[in-house]
N, C-alpha and C positions, 0 to 999 in steps of 0.2 A: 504494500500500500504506500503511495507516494503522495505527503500532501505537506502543503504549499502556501506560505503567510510572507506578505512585503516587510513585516515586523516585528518585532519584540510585544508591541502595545496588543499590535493584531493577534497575536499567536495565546496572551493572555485570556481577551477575548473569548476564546473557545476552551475558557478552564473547564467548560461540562464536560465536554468531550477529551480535555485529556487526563480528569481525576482517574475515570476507569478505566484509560488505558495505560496510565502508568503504573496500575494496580495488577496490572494484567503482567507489566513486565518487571513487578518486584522481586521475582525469585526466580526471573531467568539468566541462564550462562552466559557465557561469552559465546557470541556468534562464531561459526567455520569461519576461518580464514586458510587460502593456500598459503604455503611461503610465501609463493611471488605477492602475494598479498600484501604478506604482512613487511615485507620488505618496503614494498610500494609504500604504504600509510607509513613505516618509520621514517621514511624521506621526506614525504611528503610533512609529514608533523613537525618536523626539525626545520623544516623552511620555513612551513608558514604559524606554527602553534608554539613551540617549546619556548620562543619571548616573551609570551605573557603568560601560558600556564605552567610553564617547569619544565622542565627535562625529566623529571621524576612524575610530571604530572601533578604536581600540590598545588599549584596556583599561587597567583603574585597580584598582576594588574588581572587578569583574570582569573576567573575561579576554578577550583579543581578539578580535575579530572579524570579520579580515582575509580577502579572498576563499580565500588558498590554504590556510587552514585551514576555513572553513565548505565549501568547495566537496569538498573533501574528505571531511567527514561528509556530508553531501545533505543532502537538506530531510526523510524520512521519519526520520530522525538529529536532526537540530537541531526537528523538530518536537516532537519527546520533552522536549528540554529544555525549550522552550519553555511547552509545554502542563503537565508534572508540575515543571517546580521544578527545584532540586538541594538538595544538605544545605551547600552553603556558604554560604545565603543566599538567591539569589536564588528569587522566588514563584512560585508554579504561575500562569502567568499565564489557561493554557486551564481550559474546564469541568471537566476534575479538580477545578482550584484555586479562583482567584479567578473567574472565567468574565468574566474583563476581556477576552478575547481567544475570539471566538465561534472552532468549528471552523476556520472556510473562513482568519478572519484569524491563526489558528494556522502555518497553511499559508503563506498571505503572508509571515507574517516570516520563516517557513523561507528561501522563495526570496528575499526583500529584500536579505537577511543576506549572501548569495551572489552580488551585484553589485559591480561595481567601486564602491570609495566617491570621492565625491564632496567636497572640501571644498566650506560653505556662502563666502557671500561676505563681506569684510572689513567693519566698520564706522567710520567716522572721525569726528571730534570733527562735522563738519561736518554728516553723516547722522544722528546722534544729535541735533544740535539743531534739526534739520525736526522730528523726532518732539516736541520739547520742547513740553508747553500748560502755562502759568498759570493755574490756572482760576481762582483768587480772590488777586487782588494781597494783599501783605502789609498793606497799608494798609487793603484791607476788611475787615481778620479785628477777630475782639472782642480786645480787651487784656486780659482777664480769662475765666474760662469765663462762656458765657452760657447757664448754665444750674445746678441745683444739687446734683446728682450727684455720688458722690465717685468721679471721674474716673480716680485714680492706682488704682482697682477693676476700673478697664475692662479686657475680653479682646478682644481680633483673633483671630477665628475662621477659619483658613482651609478655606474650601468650596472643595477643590482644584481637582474636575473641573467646574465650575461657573465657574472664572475668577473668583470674587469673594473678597470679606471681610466677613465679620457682627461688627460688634461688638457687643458683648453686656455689657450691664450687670452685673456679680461681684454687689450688693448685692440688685437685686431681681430677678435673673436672664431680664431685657428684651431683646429684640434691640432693637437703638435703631436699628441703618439694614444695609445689602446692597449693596456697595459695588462695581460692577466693577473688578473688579484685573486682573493679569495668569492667563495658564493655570495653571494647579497652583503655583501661591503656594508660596513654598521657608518663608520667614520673616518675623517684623517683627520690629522693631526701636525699642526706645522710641528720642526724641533724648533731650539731656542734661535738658531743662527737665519731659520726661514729655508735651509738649503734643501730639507728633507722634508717629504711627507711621509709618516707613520700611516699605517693602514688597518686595519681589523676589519675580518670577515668574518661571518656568523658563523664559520665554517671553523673558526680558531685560529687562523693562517693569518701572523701577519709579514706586512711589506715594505721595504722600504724603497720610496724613490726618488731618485736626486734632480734633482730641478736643475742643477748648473750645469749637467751634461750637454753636451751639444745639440741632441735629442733627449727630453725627457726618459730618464733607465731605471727599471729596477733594478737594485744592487745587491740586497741583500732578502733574504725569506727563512719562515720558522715557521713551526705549527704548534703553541704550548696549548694549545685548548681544542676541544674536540667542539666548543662552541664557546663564544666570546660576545662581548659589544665592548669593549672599552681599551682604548690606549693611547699613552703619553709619553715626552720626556722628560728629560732633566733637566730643568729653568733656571735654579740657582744660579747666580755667581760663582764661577768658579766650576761649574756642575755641565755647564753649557754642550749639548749633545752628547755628553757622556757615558748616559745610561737611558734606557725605558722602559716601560712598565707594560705586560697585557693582564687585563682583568677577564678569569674565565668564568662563565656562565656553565660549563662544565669541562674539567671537575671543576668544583667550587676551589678557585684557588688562581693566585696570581705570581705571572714568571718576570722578573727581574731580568734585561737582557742588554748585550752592550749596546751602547747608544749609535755605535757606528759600523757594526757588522750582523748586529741583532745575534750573537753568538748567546744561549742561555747561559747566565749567572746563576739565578737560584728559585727556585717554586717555594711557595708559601702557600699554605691550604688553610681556608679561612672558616671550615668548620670547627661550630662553636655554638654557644648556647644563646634564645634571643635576648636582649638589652632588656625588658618590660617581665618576661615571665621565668628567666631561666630554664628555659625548656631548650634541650638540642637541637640542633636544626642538622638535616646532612646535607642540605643543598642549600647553603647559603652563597647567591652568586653576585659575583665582581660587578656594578654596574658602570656610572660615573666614575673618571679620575680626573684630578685636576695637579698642575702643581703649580706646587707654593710657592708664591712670591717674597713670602719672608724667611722661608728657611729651607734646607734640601731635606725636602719630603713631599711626597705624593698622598694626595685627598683621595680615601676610596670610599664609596656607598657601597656599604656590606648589606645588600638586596633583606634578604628574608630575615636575618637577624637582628635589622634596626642601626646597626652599630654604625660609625664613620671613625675608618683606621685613619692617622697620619702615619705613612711609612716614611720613617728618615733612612735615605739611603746613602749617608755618610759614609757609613760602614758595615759593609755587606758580609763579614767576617761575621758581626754582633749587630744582629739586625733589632733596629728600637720599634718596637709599634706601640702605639699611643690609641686606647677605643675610649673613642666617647658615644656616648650614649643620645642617639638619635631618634628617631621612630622607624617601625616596620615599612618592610615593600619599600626602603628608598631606591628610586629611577634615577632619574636626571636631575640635573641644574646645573648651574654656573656662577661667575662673580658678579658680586656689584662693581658701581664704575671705578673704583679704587682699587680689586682688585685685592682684597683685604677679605671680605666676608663672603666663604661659599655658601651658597644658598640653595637648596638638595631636597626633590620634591618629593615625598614620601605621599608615591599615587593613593593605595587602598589608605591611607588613613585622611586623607584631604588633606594633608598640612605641608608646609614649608619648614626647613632647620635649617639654621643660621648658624654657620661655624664661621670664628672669629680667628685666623691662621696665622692672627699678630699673637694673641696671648692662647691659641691652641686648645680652646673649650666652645663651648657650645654654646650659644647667647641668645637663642629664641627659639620656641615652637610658635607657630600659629596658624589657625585655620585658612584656606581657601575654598576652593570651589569641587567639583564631584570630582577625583581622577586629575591632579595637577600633571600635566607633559609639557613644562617651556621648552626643552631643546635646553638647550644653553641659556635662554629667556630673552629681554630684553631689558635695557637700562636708557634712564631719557631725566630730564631735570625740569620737572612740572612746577607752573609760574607758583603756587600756592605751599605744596608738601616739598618742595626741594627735589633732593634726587632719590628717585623712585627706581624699582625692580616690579616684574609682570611676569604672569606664566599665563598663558592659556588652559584647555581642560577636555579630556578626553570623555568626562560623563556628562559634562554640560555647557552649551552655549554663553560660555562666558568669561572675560578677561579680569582679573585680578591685580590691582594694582597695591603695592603695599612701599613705606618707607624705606628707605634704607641708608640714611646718613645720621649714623648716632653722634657721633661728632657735632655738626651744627642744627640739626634740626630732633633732637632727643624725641620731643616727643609725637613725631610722628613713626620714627623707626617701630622696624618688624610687627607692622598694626597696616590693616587693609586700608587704604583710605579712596579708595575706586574700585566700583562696580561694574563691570560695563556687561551690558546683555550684548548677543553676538547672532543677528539673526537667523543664517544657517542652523545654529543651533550647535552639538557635540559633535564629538570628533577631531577635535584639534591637535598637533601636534608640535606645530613649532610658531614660538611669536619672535620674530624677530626687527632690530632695528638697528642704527650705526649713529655713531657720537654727530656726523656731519648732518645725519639726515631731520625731517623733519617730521618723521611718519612712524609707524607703528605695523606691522604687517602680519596676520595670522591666517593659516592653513584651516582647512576641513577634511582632512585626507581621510581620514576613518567616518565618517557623517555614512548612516545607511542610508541615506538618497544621496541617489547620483548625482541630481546636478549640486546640490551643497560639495558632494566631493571636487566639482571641476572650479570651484568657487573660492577667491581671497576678500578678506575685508582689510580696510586700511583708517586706522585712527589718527588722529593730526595731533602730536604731543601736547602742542599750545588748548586745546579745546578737548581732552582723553572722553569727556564727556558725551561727547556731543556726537551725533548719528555717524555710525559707521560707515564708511564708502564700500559697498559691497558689490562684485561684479564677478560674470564668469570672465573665465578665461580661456578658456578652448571645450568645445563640445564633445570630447575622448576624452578617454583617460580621468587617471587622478590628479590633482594637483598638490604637490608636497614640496615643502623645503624651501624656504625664502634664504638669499645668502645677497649682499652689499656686493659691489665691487671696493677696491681701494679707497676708492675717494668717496664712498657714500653715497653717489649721483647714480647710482645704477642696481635695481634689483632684479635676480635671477627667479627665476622661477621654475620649476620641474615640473614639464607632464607626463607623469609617469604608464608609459602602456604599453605596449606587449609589440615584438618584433621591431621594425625598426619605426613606429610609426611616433614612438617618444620624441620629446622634444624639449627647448629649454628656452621660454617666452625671457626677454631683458625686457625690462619697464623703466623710463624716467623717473625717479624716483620722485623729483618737483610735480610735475605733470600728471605724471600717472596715466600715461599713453606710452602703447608699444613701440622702442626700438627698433628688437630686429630679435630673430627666432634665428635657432642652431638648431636643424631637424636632422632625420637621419639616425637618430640616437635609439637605444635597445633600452628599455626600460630606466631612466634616468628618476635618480633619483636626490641624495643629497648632495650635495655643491659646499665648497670649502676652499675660500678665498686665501691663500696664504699671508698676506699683511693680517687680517682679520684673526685667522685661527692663532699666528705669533704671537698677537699681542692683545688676543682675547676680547674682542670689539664684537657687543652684539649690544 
């Protein structure tokens, strides 16, 4: 039996109808699967499911997964989900929606979902560095760029379902090379000097590639994770590309690697008990890292245990970690404009944590909106509250504005002081903005109506209040990922969609009329301006 709702709201609707048949499927098995089956659903799961419900299946930004709860709903149940979406976020993945998920593998995941889970297997310092190549000793590379591009212009284009990276010249809007990377590329990362981009793929595999080459090269590759989102480098003084860091999503656990060959140094496994209930956790995974600008150490969001390590990596002999105690499911964030206080959005519990990486403790919780996801966030200097920080929200239509300068304005810091409703509604993912610009820019990527997903809105810092500028952007696809060019006058934008029919709209940033479009592109997705990524400008 196959049946078929455009929504979460709708599917509620018909609770008559599915009290007795969830009743029906309380104390049934797991459905037959062939191998090739269950092969198929493990791939499929780790591409598009294990980021927000676990690798183990417990659930984070979304909820769990565990056989005695899917087997309970059945697969004619979880196919609905599946196929139409819900209103907390997650995308219609079947032909309703994205049609990333044909009918039959709609179905697959229903039954997948319904199998005993399987932990994947460990990785050690020792199995990461078989994977480890050098592909161009350090001693090959030019000492200067060899070529005469203005370099610190460059974007990392990630072509997600493609496995690669296009960099792409900001100035005369060139793709200069097509880089295999890892599956669905999470991020880069400039290093301190700008020369390299770090890479992380969902896949664990990260990359490094040198912008001064004559042709953009990758140089160096490793694989410390069997699944990852996060990496950085060494920013210190004194620390400047010397070391980086990947955060894995599994195992739970993060690799220490040379800053200029990606050779592993040393793994750390960050299971541990949570901050709030002292209870174990086994999959507590790496999300966020940031580094610190006041000392040599690395900011991690310790995912499901609450915690935010600072790793000093002084000294790798006696390695110092430092946990303070954050809230659960911390995802993302970023700094304020100083650059002083990370700000780390802890999605299931709606809140914001304010670590202060001058005196190394904790200095705020506070509430926002259903599901906080800024990205990185955005920072802007509001005529009334001073200088302000923002996260958009994946459970609901709505941008968040809060203080952030305890310094001169005490008492507006870490307290919301803007509302703003977001017509599209949920689904957001990234708000971003630049010191130069005058704008404010948020995504609908995950929104279960299609046209909200092909859909940006744009706030005018001077007036955050005041009606949103809301307009499509192209009739395909998804639209995700806003990134600056150098000088602020120029915003990127991803349309993310299948073959080559991707694309990447540049907008006037004053105007708010189209440039000029780079088509051609295989699923395009985040953009990562390297002046911006170096010096943390959002």
């Amino acid at each position: 039996m196959r049946v078929r709702f455009r929504s979460f709201l709708t599917l509620l609707a018909f609770g008559a109808w599915l009290v007795p048949t969830l009743a029906a499927y309380a104390a049934a098995p797991a459905p037959e699967m062939s191998a090739e089956e269950l092969a198929k659903g493990k791939q499929k799961y780790f591409e598009r499911c294990a980021g927000c419900h676990g690798t183990l299946r417990k659930g984070a930004t979304g909820p769990n997964l565990l056989p005695d709860k899917t087997r309970e709903m059945g697969t004619d149940v979880l196919s609905v989900f599946i196929n139409d979406g819900t209103a907390g976020g997650m995308p219609a993945w079947g032909p309703s929606g994205t049609a990333i998920f044909t009918d039959e593998e709609v179905n697959l995941m229903a039954r997948y979902i319904q199998q005993d889970v399987a932990a994947p297997p460990e990785i050690s310092l020792g199995d990461m560095t078989e994977t480890w190549k050098l592909v161009v000793p350090v001693a090959d590379r030019p000492k200067k760029p060899a070529h005469k591009r203005n370099w610190q212009n460059f974007f990392g284009v990630v072509l997600r379902d493609a496995g690669k990276v296009a960099i792409i010249d900001g100035d005369t809007k060139e793709k200069l090379a097509e880089l295999p990377t890892g599956f669905a590329v999470h991020i880069l990362r400039s290093s301190e000097s700008g020369r390299y981009f770090y890479v992380i793929g969902r896949d664990g595999k990260a990359t490094m590639i040198d912008l001064w080459s004559e042709k953009p090269t990758i140089v160096a590759e490793v694989k410390p994770c069997a699944e990852a989102r996060s990496i950085d480098g060494s920013k210190f003084k004194g620390y400047e590309d010397k070391l980086a860091i990947v955060g894995c999503y599994w195992p739970p656990q993060f690799a220490i690697l040379d800053g200029q060959t990606l050779e592993p140094k040393k793994v750390v496994s960050t299971r541990s008990m949570t901050w709030d209930t002292g209870e174990y956790h086994p999959e507590p995974r790496v999300a966020a890292i940031v580094a610190s600008h006041y000392k040599p150490e690395w900011v991690l969001n310790v995912k499901e245990t609450g915690f935010i390590w600072l790793v000093d990596y002084s000294d790798l002999k006696n390695l110092n970690i430092t946990m303070l105690e954050g809230e659960r499911f911390l995802h993302d964030g970023g700094w304020d404009a100083t650059h002083r206080y990370f700000m780390a959005a802890a999605n299931m519990k709606d809140t914001e944590v304010v670590v202060d990486t001058k005196l190394r403790k904790v200095v705020a919780k506070f509430k926002v909106g259903v599901k906080p996801h800024p990205g990185r966030g955005a920072n802007w200097v509001d005529p009334k509250y001073g200088p302000v920080s923002s996260t958009c929200h994946l459970g609901e239509g709505k941008l968040s504005v809060w203080g952030s300068d305890p310094e001169k304005h005490k008492q507006h810091a870490w307290k919301v002081v803007h509302t703003i409703a977001l017509p599209p509604g949920a689904g957001s993912l990234f708000v971003k903005s630049h010191p130069k610009s005058g704008h404010v820019w948020v995504d609908f990527t995950l929104n279960s109506d299609t046209a909200a997903t092909q859909t940006l809105c744009v706030l005018d810092k001077a007036n955050i209040d005041g009606k949103p500028n809301c307009f499509q952007v192209t009739d395909h696809g998804r639209v995700v990922h806003q990134e600056y060019n150098k000088d602020g006058n120029e915003v990127w934008i991803s349309v993310w969609d299948k073959g080559d029919k991707g694309e990447i709209v540049i907008y006037d940033d004053k105007t708010l009329k189209v440039k000029t479009k780079i088509t051609g592109l295989q699923t395009p997705t985040g953009k990562f301006n390297v002046f911006n990524s170096r010096n943390d400008l959002y």
